[in-house]
C-alpha positions in Angstrom: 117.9 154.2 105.1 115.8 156.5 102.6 112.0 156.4 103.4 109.0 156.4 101.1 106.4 159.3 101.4 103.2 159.4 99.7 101.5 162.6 99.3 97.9 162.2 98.8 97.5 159.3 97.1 94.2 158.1 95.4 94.4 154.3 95.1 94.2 151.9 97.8 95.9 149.1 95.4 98.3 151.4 94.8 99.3 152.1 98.1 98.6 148.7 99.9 101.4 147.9 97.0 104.1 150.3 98.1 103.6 148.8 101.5 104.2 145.4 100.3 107.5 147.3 99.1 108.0 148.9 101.8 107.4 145.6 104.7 109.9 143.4 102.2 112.7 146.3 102.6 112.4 147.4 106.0 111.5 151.0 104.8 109.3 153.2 106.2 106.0 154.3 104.8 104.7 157.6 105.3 101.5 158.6 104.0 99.9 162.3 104.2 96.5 163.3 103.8 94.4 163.4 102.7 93.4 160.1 101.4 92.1 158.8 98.5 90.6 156.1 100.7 90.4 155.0 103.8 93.0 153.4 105.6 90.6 150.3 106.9 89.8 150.2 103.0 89.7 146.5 101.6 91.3 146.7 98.2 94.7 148.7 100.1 94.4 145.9 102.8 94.0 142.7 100.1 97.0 145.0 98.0 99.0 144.6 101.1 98.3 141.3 101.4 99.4 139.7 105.0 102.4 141.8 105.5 100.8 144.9 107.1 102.2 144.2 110.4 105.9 144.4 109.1 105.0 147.9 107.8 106.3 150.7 109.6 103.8 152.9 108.8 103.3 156.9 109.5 100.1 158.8 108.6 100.2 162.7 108.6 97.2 165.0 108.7 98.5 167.2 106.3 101.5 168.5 104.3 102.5 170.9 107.2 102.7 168.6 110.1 104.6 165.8 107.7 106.9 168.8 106.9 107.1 169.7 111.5 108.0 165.7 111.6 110.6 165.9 108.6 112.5 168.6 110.1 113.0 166.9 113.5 114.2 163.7 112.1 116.2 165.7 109.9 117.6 164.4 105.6 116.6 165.6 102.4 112.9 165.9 100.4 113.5 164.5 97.3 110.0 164.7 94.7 109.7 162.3 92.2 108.2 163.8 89.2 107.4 163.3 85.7 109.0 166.8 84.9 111.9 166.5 87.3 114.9 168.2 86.3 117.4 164.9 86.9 117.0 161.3 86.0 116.4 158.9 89.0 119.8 157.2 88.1 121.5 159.8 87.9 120.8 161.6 91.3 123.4 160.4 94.6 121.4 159.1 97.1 122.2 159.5 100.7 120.7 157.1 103.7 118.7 160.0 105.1 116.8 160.8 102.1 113.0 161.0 102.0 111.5 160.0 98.5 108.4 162.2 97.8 105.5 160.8 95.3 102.2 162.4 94.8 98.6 161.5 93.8 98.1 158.9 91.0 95.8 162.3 89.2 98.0 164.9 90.0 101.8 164.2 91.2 103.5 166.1 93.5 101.9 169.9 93.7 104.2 172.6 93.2 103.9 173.9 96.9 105.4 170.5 97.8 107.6 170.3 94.8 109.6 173.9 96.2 111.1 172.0 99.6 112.7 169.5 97.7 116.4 170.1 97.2 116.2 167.8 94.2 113.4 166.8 91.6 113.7 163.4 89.7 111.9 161.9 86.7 111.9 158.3 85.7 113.2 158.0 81.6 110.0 157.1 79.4 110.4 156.4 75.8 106.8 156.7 74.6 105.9 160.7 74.5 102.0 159.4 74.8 102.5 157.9 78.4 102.4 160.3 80.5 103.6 158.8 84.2 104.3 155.1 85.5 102.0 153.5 87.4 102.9 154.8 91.5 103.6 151.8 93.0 106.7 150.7 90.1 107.7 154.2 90.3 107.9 154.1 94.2 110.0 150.7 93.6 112.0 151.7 91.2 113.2 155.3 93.4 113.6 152.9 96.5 115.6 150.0 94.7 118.0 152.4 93.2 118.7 154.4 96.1 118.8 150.9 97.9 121.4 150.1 94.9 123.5 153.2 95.3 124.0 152.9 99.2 124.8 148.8 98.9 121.7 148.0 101.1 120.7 145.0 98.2 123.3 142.3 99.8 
């Protein structure tokens, strides 16, 4: 099943939302540091709601070790960015893949942006918005990979 990874995000909301996500699919959430926040922080726990414990949750010190842990599980780093050369819908998903997302400020930073064998944006029809909100654009990644590899039944 693809996993969710969070590279250095900002906002507890944000994140305590992808959790939810995450606890109400069964996926697993991996954040790497640093951290906008703390992890005890109030606003990711009240974003998170009661469903904390039905998160399986990974924190990594930094880029580097998440990158030691990747390659012994093994799949493909794929970055979600708003100037990703495919569209989400477009890219075939396969159940090992590890769907990348960076800092609410900044996005995914080109050092991470090089191990990804793919880069995908989300279509926007406004030019003046720049990005979606993270937790949407973490959903909508998840849901369509979910889609493509009939794990929605």
């Amino acid at each position: 099943m693809p996993q969710i990874v969070l590279v250095y995000p900002q906002i507890p909301p944000n994140t305590g939302n992808v959790a939810r996500t995450c606890a109400a699919t069964n996926t697993e959430l991996h954040l790497v540091k640093p951290l906008g926040f703390e992890i005890s922080d109030r606003y990711l726990k009240r974003a998170g709601l009661d469903y904390w414990p039905y998160v399986k949750l990974y924190d990594h010190d930094n880029f580097k070790e998440f990158q030691t842990y990747h390659q012994q599980r093994g799949g493909r780093l794929v970055g979600f960015s708003a100037k990703g050369a495919s569209n989400y819908t477009k890219f075939q998903y396969q159940t090992n893949d590890w769907l990348l997302f960076g800092s609410e400020t900044n996005g995914l930073p080109q050092d991470v942006l090089e191990y990804c064998v793919a880069t995908l944006y989300i279509p926007m029809t406004q030019p003046k918005v720049r990005s979606l909100n993270l937790s949407v654009s973490a959903a909508l990644g998840l849901f369509e990979a979910r889609r493509q590899l009939d794990y929605l039944s």
